[in-house]
C-alpha positions as MATLAB code, in Angstrom:
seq = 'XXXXXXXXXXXXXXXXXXXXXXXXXXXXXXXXXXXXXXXXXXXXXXXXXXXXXXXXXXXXXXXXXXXXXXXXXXXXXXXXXXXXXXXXXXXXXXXXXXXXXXXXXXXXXXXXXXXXXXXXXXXXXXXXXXXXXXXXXXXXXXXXXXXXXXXXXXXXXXXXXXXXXXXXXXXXXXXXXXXXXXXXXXXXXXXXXXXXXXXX';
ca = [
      14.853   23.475  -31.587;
      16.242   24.461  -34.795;
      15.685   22.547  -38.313;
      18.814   21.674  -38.488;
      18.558   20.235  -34.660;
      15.098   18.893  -35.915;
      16.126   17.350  -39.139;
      18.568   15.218  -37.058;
      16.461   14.159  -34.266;
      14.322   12.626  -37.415;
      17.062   10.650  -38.736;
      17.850    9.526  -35.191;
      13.942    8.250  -35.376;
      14.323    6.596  -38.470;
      17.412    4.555  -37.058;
      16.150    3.543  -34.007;
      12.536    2.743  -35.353;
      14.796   -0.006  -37.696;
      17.409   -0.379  -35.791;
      20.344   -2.755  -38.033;
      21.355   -5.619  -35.840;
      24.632   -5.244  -37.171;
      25.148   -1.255  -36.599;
      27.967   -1.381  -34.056;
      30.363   -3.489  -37.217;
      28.618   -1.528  -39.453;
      29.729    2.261  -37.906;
      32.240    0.755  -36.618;
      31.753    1.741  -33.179;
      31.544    0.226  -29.323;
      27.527   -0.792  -28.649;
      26.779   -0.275  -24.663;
      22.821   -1.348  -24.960;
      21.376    1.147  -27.574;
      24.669    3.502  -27.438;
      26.380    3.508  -30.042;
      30.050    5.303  -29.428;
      32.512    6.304  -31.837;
      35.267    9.065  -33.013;
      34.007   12.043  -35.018;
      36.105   14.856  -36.104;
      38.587   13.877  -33.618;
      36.552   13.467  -30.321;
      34.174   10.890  -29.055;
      31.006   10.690  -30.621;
      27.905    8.990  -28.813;
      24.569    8.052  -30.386;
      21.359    7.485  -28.240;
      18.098    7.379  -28.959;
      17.455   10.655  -27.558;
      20.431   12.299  -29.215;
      24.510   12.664  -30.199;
      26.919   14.058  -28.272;
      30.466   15.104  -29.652;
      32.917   15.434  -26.841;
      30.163   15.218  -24.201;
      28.379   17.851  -25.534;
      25.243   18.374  -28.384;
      27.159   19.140  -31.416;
      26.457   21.971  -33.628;
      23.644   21.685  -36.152;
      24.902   20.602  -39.397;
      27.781   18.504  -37.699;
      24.632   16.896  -35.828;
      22.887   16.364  -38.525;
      26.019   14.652  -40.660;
      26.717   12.383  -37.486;
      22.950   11.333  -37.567;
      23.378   10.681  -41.423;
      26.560    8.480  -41.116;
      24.805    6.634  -38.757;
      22.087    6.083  -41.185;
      23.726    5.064  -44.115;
      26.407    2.553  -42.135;
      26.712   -0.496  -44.260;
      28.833   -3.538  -44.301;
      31.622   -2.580  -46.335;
      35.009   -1.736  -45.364;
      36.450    1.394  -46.291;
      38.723    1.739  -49.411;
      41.481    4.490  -49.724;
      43.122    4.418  -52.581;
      42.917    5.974  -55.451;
      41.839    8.911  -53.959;
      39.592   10.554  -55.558;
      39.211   14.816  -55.795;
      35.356   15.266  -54.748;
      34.404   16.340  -58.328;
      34.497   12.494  -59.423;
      31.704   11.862  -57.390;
      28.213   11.253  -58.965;
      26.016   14.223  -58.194;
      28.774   15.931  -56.808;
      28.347   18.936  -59.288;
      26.582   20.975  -56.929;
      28.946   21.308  -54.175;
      31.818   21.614  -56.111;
      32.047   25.436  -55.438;
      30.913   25.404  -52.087;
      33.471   22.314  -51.425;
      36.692   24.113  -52.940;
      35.489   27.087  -50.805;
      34.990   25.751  -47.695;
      37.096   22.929  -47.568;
      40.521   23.850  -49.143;
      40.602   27.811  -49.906;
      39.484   27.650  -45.943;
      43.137   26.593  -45.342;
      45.174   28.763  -47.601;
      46.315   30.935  -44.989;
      47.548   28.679  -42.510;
      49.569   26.265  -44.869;
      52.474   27.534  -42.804;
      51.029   26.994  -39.699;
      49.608   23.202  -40.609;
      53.114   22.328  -41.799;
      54.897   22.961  -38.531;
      52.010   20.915  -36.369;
      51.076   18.444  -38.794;
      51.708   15.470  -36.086;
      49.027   17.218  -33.813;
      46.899   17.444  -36.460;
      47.020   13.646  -37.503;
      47.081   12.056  -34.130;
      43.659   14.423  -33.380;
      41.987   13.116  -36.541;
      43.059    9.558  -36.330;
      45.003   10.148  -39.393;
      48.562    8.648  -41.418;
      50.758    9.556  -43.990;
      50.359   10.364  -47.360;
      50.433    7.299  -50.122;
      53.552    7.528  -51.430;
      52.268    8.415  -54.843;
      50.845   11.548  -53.189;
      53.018   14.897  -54.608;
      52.731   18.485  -52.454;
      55.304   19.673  -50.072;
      53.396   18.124  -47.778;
      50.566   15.605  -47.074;
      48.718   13.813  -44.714;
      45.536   11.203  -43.887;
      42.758   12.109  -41.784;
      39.703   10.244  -40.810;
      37.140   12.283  -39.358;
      34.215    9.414  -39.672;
      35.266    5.736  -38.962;
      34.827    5.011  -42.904;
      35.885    7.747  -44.536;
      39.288    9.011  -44.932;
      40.432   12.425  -46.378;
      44.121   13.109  -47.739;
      44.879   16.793  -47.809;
      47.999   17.653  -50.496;
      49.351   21.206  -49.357;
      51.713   23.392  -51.922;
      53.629   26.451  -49.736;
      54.351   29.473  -51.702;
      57.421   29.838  -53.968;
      58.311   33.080  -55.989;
      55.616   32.106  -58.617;
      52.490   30.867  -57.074;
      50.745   31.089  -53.783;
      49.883   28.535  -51.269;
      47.181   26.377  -52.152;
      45.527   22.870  -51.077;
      43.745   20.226  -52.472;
      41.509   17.675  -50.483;
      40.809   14.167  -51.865;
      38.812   11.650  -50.510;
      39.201    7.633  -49.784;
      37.766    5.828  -53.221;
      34.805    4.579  -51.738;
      34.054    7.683  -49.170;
      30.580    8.359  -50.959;
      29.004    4.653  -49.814;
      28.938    6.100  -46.466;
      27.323    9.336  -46.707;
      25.087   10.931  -49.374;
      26.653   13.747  -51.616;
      26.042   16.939  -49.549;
      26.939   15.632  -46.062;
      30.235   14.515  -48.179;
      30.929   17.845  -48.943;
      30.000   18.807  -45.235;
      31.963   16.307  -44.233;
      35.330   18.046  -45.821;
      34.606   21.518  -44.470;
      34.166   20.072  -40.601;
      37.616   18.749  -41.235;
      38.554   21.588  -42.338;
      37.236   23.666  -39.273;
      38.873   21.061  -36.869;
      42.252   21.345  -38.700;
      42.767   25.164  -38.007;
      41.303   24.808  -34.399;
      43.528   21.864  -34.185;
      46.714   24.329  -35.369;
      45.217   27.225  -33.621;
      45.081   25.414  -30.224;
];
């Protein structure tokens, strides 16, 4: 077992050892005795008291780990989206800022094209919706790769000036539901599932 796989088997300890009453409203998610079932980064996501399987299978270390988090820090309060908010304005984001522009938008750069013509795919896989309307780009959309928190991705194609480029924001309230770093983990599994999504 690996730390990551180790760190969250721990937080699926501390869960269970306190389980909240109130978990399944809390994740939101479907409760089936202590299995707790919801979608994560576009597939089903189940959480047991022996582990968390994403699509039927154990998911990949830090995703693990981030699904084991959300589950620990599920509270009461309903998700907020607007105004979105670019990860910077986040307490203690400062960081992860680097790492976050890096592997969350620069990632996508080179497939602006390709996300614009498959953009539907891409929502319906992430449980997503359109833009606000206040939202500029060339093009935008909503995803929702955790229950609670919702990501709006602002893409800019190339013109005889500037190059592609794309900006990621996050729903107002997105860091109630998962502490700093798994937020900015969060973005680049998005990410990841976006150009497997397009690549598909």
């Amino acid at each position: 077992m690996d730390n990551y796989a180790r760190l969250a088997k721990e937080n699926l300890r501390r869960l269970y050892e306190n389980l909240p009453e109130n978990l399944e409203n809390n994740l939101p998610a479907e409760k089936s005795g202590s299995v707790f079932t919801f979608p994560a980064f576009g597939r089903p996501c189940l959480i047991t008291p022996d582990g968390i399987s994403l699509d039927g299978a154990e998911p990949p270390g830090v995703i693990g780990i981030l699904l084991s988090l959300y589950a620990l820090h599920a509270v009461p309060d309903a998700p907020v989206i607007e105004p979105l908010r670019a990860f910077k304005e986040f307490p203690d984001s400062a960081p992860y800022v680097g790492a976050f522009a890096s592997h969350t938008e620069q990632i996508l750069v080179p497939a602006v094209e390709r996300i614009r013509t498959r953009t539907d795919f891409v929502v319906e896989k992430l449980n997503g919706r359109p833009a606000p309307a206040l939202v500029s780009g060339d093009f935008a959309f909503v995803v929702r790769p955790l229950p609670k928190i919702y990501l709006c991705y602002i893409f800019y194609e190339a013109d005889e000036d500037f190059p592609p480029s794309v900006t990621c924001l996050y729903s107002t309230n997105a860091n109630q539901f998962m502490p700093m770093d798994g937020l900015a983990d969060v973005g680049e599994y998005t990410s990841k599932t976006i150009l497997e999504v397009v690549a598909a």
